[in-house]
Steps between C-alpha positions, in 0.01 A plus 500: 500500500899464397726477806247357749723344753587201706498585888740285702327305744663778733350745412142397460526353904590862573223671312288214659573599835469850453148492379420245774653746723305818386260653697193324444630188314448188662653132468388315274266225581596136483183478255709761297832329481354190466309566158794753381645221396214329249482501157191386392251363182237629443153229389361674213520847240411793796564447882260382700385644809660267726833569318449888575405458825840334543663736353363789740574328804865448388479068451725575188758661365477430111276343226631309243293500164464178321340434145168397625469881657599595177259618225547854301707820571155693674440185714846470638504882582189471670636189670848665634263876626281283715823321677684850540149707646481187732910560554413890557232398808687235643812422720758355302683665175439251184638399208357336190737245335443282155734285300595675141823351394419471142478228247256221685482680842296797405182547759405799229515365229464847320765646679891463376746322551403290233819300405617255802812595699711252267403672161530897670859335638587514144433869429784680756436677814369802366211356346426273804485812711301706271213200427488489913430813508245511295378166667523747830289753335252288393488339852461831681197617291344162608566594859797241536771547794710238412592239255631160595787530298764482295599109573856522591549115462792387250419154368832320581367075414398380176077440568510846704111591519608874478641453200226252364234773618720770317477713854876565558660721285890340415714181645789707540483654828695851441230536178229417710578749822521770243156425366309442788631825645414650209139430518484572820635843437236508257188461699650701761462778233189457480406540851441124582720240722687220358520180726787266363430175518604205615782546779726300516387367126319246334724493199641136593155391508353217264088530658327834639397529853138579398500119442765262686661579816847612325844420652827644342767316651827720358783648708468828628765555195290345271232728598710835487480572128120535564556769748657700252159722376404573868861656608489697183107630598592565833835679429283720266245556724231397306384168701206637707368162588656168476273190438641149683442156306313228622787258425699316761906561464732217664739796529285731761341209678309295294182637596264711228694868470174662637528316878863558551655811671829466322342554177372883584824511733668410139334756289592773814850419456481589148391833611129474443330747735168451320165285562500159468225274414378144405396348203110389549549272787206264386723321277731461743276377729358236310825367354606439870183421652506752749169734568535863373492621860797301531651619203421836608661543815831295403545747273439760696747343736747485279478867441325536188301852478194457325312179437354485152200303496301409179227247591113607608442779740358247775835345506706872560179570754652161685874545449480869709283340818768250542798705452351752727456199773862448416542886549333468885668223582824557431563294223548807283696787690381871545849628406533281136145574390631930568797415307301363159251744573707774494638386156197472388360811609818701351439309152149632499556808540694505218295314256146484604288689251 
């Protein structure tokens, strides 16, 4: 799968409109668009029929795969060929995600990489590209689409929780671009997406957003040695997906990354023509004591592709009524939901197994 590309966001509108414009095709429904755009947990070790039935009728675009779905090698492949023959009948492309940076982040815990991004940042690019690869391979024979990394974050403060949790892989920010594009090279050899994470950066963070609403009040100068790893990935052209933090930055507004448009607009300028998409939004939600509906559709607002949800299926089931109602009434525009959509769709195509 070497030399799977990046489509500028060109591009995939004009393939978009030429398949909507076939004879035959037809326009997508809001109902379409609408759950494009969702990521989503699933409750237990196989999908349940609910979950397919979802999946036919084109409520979601992706499932992300969490331990507790997680048992043996067999199970999971079972797992990811009901999602895909429920893909194969239904109305929406999808893509099935997990988290397998390495070290403590490992949802196989089988599967490689087993060192953590710090000690592999100690081994040279070559290696970090060939033990993604092998990470990729491993991933694609479980029926894996794409892997929620490599973190791109550069811890930059003494206390850093990237460096504490051992996730990034060097302080010095040239040292670190090279590595992280390095392992994403590496999965993309192996036939599954990277998704850097966490634009703009977390590496002047002391807490994690899973737990504390996070705010990282540095200059935007402050902040620019931790854009280092995505302008190398980009240039590259091996950043398929970007993921945006949870944090708040005084710099871009002082809201959380994920609800402000000059955050994407941001990671555009850098020449990102990818999909983005959220961290889980539940966190996020309850550090700010918003609902998730709400945290859904500011996010969506704000420009963010696909909404990565981690929590019970009930709560996904809830978060796509509301954002269609947002969809009818305005509150979400035809023309934005086309525009992630036909990201999204364009990434599929590529990587969906």
């Amino acid at each position: 799968m070497t030399g799977r590309l990046v489509v500028t966001a060109v591009a995939v509108l004009a393939s978009t409109a030429a398949a909507a414009s076939a004879p035959g095709a037809s326009s997508p429904t809001l109902e379409q668009l609408v759950g494009a755009r969702l990521v989503v947990g699933m409750d237990g070790t196989s999908p349940t029929p609910a979950l397919l039935r979802r999946i036919r009728l084109g409520q979601v675009g992706g499932v992300i795969l969490m331990g507790r779905n997680v048992r043996t090698a067999p199970q999971v492949r079972a797992l990811t060929a009901s999602l895909r023959s429920a893909a194969k009948a239904g109305r929406n492309p999808l893509l099935v995600m997990t988290d397998q940076e390495g070290g403590t982040v490992r949802r196989f815990r089988w599967a490689p990489p087993a060192a953590s991004a710090e000690e592999m940042g100690r081994l040279g690019e070559t290696a970090i590209r060939r033990r993604a690869r092998n990470t990729a391979t491993a991933l694609e024979r479980l029926g894996i689409d794409v892997d929620l990394a490599p973190v791109a974050d550069v811890p930059g403060v003494p206390g850093s929780f990237v460096a504490a949790q051992r996730r990034g892989f060097s302080a010095i920010p040239a040292r670190a671009a090279k590595d992280v594009t390095a392992f994403a090279a590496g999965l993309l050899d192996g036939g599954v997406a990277p998704a850097l994470k966490h634009f703009p950066g977390l590496g002047l963070a002391t807490a994690s957003t899973d737990d504390a609403a996070v705010r990282i009040d540095a200059s935007a100068a402050a902040l620019a040695p931790g854009l280092q790893p995505y302008r190398r990935a980009i240039a590259a052209g091996v950043a398929p997906l970007v993921m945006v933090a949870n944090a708040a930055y005084a710099a871009y507004g002082g809201q959380p990354a994920a609800w402000l448009p000059s955050v994407p607009a941001l990671l555009r300028r850098l020449g990102f023509a990818g999909v983005t998409i959220t961290d889980a939004l539940e966190p996020l939600a309850t550090t700010h004591g918003v609902t998730l509906e709400r945290a859904a559709l500011r996010a969506a607002r704000a420009g963010v592709d696909f909404l990565l949800f981690v929590g019970s299926e009930q709560s996904t089931e809830r978060v796509f009524a509301s954002l269609l109602a947002d969809a009818r009434a305005g509150r979400l525009t035809r023309p934005s939901l086309e525009v992630s959509a036909a990201r999204i769709e364009e990434l599929a195509a590529t990587y969906a197994g």
